[in-house]
N, C-alpha and C positions, 0 to 999 in steps of 0.2 A: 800811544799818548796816555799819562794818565790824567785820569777825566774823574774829578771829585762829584759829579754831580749826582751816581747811584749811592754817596756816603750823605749827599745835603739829604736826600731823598729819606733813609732811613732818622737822621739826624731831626728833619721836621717831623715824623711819626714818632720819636722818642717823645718830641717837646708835647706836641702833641696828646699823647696819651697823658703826661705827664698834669698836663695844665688840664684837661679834660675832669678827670681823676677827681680832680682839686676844684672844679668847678662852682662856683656859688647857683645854690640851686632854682634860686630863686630872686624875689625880687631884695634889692640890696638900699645905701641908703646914701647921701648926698650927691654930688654930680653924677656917677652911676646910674643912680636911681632916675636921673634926669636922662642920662644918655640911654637909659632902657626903653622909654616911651616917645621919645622925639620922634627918630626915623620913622617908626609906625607910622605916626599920623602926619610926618612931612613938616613937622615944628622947626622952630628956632632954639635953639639952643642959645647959653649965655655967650657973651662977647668970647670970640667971633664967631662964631654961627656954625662953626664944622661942616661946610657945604658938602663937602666930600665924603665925611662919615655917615651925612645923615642920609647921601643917594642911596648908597652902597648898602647902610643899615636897612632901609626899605625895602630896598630888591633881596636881601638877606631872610626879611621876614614874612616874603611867599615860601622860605621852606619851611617844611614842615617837622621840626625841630621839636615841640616844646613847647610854652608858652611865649609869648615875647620877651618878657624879662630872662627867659634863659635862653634863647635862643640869642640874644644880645650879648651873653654872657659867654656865649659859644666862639659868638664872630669875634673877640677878644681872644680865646683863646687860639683859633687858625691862627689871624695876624700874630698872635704872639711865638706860633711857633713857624709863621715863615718869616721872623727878624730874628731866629737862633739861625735855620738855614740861612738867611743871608748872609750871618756873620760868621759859618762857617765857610760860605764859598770868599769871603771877603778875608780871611785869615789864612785859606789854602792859597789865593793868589796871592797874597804877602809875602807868603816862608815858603810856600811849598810843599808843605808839613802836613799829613794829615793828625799826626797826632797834638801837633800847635793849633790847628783848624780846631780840634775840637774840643782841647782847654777852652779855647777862646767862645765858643759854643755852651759848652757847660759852663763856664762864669758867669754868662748873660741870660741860662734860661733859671740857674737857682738862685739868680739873688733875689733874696726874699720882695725888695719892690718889686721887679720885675713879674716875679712870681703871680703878685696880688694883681697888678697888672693886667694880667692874662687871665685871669679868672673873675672878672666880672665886668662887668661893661663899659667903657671911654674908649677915649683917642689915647691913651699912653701908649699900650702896646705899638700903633700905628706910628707913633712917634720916634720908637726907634728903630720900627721897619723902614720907613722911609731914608732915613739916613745911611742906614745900610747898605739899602738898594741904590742909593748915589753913590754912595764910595765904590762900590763892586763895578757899578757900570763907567766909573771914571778910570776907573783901573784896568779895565776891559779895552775901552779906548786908548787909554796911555800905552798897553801892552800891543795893540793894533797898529800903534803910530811911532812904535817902538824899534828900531835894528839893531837891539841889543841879542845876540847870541841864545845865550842862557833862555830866554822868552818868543823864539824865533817858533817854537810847537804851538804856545798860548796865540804867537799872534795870527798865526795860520788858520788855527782854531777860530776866531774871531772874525776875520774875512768871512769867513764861511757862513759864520752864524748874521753877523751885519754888516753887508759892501758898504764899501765907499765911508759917508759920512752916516751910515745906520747907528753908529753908538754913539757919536756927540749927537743926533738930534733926539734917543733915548735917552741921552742924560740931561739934553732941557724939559724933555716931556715927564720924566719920573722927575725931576726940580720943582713942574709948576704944580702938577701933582700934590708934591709933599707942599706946597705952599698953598695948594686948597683943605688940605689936611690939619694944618698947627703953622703957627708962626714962628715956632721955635728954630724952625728949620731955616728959617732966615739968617741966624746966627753963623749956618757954614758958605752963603753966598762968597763972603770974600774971599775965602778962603777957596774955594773952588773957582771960582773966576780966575784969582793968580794961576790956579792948576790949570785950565783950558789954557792960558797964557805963555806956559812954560811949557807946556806941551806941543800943543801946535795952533798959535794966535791966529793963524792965517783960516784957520776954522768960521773964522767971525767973518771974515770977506767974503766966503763964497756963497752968492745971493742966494742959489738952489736952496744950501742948506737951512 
């Protein structure tokens, strides 16, 4: 079988060092600056509130990193370089490819927004981790619920990793997730609904799941 996950592995320590490197060392200056000190003290951030950044920021900033504002600056740059791996394990189940997997990988960790992103403190980087991480794990599923030939390794692989209905209730759990995270991520609801639909609708009927 081949198994891209020992290439996501280095592929996140590329981004990783990379965004590290480049790190804002300190304290920085509009919403940033706001998302440096919130989690700390368990604040409110502006509309809407980033429940989810600002748990994760908190428990983030019992390590002992740095000061807060760079330690904030850090968790930007993890997140930013586990949305280049996800987008390379999301590019490797597309093609097949690892050398397309990892175009698609280096596109998204050097674009300069992205870049800025991950080296100081918000919900950006988050924002296209998240999405990421739905498309991989709908594709995961689709590949699972799939008797197509060609994908007969992936989907064997997949049982193993989530029986039964384990990756559609993964991909409602990483959905609500990204929608405690940013609202932007509402944008691909419809779009993923018709995919659960055309997939395998009858997913929605079975009360367990």
């Amino acid at each position: 079988m081949n198994r891209p996950f020992g290439s996501a592995a280095f592929v996140f320590g590329a981004a990783l060092a990379l965004y590290w490197s480049t790190l804002a060392p300190g304290v920085t200056g509009g919403d940033s600056a706001e998302f440096q000190f919130l989690p700390y003290i368990l604040g409110i951030a502006h509309h809407t509130g980033y429940p989810l950044y600002t748990l994760v920021g908190k428990l983030w900033s019992f390590l002992p990193v740095g000061s807060v504002a760079y330690g904030m600056n850090l968790l930007s740059a993890v997140v930013g370089a586990g949305a280049v791996a996800a987008t390379f394990l999301l590019c490797w189940w597309l093609s097949r490819s690892r050398l397309t997997a990892l175009a698609g990988a280096a596109a998204l960790a050097a674009s300069p927004l992205f870049w800025l992103w991950s080296t100081i403190a918000g919900v950006r980087s988050g924002s296209v981790l998240f999405p990421a991480l739905i498309m991989g794990i709908a594709v995961a599923w689709a590949v699972q619920r799939s008797g197509c030939s060609a994908m007969a390794q992936d989907a064997e692989t997949s049982t193993r990793v989530l029986r039964g209905d384990g990756w559609f209730v993964a991909l409602g759990l990483a959905s609500g997730l990204a929608l405690a995270h940013h609202r932007s991520v509402a944008y691909l609801m419809p779009g993923l609904l018709l995919f659960v639909l055309l997939v395998d609708w009858r997913a929605l009927l079975r009360w367990r799941t």
